[in-house]
C-alpha positions in Angstrom: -8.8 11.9 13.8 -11.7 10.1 15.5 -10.9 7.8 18.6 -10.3 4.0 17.8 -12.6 1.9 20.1 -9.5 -0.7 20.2 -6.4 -0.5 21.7 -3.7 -2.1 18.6 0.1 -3.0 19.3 1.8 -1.4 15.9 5.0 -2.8 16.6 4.4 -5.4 13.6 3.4 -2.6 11.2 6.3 -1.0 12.5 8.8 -3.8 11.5 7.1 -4.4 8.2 7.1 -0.5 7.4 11.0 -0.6 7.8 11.3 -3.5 5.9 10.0 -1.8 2.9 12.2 1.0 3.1 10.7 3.4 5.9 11.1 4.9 9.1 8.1 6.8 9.2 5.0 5.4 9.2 2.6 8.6 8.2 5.6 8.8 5.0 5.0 5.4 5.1 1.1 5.6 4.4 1.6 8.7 2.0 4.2 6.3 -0.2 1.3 3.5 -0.1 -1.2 5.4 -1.2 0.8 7.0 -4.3 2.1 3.5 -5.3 -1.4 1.5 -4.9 -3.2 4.0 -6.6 -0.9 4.4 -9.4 0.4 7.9 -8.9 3.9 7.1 -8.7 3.9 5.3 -11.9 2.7 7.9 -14.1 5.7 9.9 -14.5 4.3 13.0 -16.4 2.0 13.4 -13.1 4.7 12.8 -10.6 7.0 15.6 -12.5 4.5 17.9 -12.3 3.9 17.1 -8.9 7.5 17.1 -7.8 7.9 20.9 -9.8 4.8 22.4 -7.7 6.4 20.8 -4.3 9.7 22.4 -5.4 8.9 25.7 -5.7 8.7 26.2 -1.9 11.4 23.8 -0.7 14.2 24.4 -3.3 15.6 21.0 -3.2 19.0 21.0 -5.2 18.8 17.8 -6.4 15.6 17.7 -7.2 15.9 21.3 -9.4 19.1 20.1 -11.1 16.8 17.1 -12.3 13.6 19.4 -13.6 15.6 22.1 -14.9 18.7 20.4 -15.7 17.9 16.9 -17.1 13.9 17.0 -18.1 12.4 20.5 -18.4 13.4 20.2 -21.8 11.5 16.9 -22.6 8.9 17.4 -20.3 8.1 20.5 -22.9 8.5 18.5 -26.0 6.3 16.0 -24.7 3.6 19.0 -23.9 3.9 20.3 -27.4 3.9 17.5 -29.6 3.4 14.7 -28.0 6.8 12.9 -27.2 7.3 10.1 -25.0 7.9 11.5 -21.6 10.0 9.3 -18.6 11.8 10.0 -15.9 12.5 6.2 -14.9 15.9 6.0 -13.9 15.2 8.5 -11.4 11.7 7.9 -10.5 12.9 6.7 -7.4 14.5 10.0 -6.1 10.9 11.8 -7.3 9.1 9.3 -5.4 11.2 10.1 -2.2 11.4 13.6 -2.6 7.2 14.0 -2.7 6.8 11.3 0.0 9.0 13.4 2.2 7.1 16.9 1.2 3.5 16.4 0.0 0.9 17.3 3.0 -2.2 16.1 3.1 -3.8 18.8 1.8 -2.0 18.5 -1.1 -2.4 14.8 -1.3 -6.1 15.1 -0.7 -6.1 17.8 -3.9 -4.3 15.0 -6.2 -6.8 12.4 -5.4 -9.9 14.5 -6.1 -8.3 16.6 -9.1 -6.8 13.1 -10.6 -9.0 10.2 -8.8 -7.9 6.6 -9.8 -9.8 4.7 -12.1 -8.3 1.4 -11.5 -6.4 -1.0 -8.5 -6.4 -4.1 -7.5 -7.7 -3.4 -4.0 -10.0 -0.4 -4.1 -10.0 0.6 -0.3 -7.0 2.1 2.0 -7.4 1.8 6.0 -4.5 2.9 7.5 -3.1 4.5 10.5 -3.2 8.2 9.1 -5.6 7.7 6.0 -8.8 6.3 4.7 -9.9 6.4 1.2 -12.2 4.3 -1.0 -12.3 4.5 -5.0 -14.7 7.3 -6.4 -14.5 9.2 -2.8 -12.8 11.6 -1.0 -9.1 11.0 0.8 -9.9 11.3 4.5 -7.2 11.7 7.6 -8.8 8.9 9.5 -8.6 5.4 10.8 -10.8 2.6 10.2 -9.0 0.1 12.0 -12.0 -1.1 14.2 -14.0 -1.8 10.8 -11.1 -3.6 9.3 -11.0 -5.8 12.6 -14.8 -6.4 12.9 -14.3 -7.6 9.6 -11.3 -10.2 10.1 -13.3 -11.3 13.1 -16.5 -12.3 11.1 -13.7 -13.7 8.1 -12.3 -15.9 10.4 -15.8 -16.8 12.0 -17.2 -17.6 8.5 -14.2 -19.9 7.2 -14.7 -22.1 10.9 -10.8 -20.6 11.2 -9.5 -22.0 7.8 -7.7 -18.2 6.7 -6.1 -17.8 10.1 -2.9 -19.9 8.8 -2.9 -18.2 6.0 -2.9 -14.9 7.3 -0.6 -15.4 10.2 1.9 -16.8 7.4 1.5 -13.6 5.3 1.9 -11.3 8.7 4.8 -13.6 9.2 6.7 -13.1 5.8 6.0 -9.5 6.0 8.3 -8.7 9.0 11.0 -11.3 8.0 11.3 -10.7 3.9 11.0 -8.0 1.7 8.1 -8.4 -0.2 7.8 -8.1 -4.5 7.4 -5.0 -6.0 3.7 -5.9 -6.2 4.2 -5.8 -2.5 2.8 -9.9 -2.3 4.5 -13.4 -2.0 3.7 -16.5 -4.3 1.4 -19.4 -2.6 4.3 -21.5 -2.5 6.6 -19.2 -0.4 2.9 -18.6 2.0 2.6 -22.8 2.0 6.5 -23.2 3.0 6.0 -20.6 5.9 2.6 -22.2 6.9 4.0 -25.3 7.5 7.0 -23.8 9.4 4.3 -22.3 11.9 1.7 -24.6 12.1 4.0 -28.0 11.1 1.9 -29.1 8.4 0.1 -27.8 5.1 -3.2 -25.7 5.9 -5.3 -25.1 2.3 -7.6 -22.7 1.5 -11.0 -23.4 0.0 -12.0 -21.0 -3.2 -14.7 -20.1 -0.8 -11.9 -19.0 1.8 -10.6 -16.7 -1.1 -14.0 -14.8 -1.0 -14.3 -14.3 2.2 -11.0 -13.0 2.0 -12.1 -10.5 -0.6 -15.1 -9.7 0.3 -13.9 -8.5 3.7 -11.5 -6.6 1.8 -8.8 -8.1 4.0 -6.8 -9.7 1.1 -6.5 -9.3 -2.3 -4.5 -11.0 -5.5 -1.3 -9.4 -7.1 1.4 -9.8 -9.4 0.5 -11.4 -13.3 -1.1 -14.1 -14.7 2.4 -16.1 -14.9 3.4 -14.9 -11.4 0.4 -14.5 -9.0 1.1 -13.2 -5.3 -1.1 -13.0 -2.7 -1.1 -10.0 -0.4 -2.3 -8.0 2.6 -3.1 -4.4 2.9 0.0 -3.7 4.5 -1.6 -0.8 5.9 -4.3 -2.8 7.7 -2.1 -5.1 9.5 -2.7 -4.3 13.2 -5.7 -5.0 13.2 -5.8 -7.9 11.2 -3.5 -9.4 13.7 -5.1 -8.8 16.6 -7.9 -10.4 15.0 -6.4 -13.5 15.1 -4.8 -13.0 18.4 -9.0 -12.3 19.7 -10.7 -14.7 17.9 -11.5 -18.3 19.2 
């Protein structure tokens, strides 16, 4: 893994990470990636994954679900075409290739089934780097994502930093939506707790935003949330703590 020209305090990502259900943050990272890429929700894809990983560890529970409770509709749904879910226990799949996939592996499932769609195309975490239509890399970017918040901050005059010091905020205090965002209201109420009155973004703020691929939009057209990429959160932060 190259050398990061900037020394980041992690112990933010660290809080958030556990908030969201993890101890690890490499599992951590490997989770993220299934889930923002849309892996984990395609459950033909994650049985078949979960069978190959399962051949060398022999995890009980794991075989008493493929050969006990879906081999048998995971068939039919080869054959002839049947619908094929393992919802109710997607979550124990999940878990089980978080824990076992390496990267290897991982870097196989991205080239052999790349995404076609997300809402935030890029990764940059700790452990891994990847970008839509290339290849899954074991590196950090974290200097480029804080270059960038630097010149975001510099081309709003400052207007995003209350808006991303809320999100930070939330992220270690709540549990965010499955989308893994929070509405603008719940970011407004925490901006004025910090900053003791309302701070608005411009649509122009929102671009910058975006086009620094430091934020990006979430949840439905009823329900919009606003979001970080979770992964890129050290550096965002010391950002803010650098810039003037």
């Amino acid at each position: 893994m190259e050398e990061l020209k900037i020394e980041y305090n992690s112990e933010t990502y660290k809080k958030v990470v556990k908030i969201i259900g993890f101890d690890d943050i490499e599992k951590f990272e490997k989770w993220l990636l299934l889930n923002r890429f849309g892996y984990l929700y395609n459950d033909r894809l994650l049985f078949e994954l979960a069978s190959e990983l399962n051949e060398e560890v022999n995890d009980k529970t794991i075989t008493f679900l493929i050969e006990g409770k879906y081999r048998r509709k995971y068939e039919d749904h080869i054959r002839s075409g049947t619908y094929f879910s393992i919802w109710e226990d997607r979550d124990i799949f999940t878990r089980f290739v978080v824990d076992t996939i390496d990267f290897e592996r991982l870097k196989n499932l991205f080239s052999k089934h790349p995404p076609k769609y997300t809402e935030f195309e890029v990764f940059r975490g700790y452990y891994f780097y990847y970008s839509l239509g290339g290849e899954l890399k074991k590196e950090c970017r974290w200097d480029e994502v804080y270059n960038s918040t630097l010149k975001a901050i510099e081309d709003t005059k400052g207007r995003i930093k209350p808006f991303l010091r809320a999100l930070i905020a939330l992220y270690t205090q709540e549990k965010p939506s499955l989308m893994l965002g929070y509405s603008l209201s719940r970011i407004q109420e925490k901006i004025i707790e910090i900053e003791g009155k309302v701070r608005n973004l411009t649509p122009v703020d929102y671009i910058a935003l975006k086009a620094y691929k430091i934020y990006y939009k979430t949840g439905s057209r009823r329900h919009p949330e606003h979001a970080l990429p979770v992964e890129s959160i050290p550096p965002i932060e010391k950002a803010l703590e650098d810039s003037k």
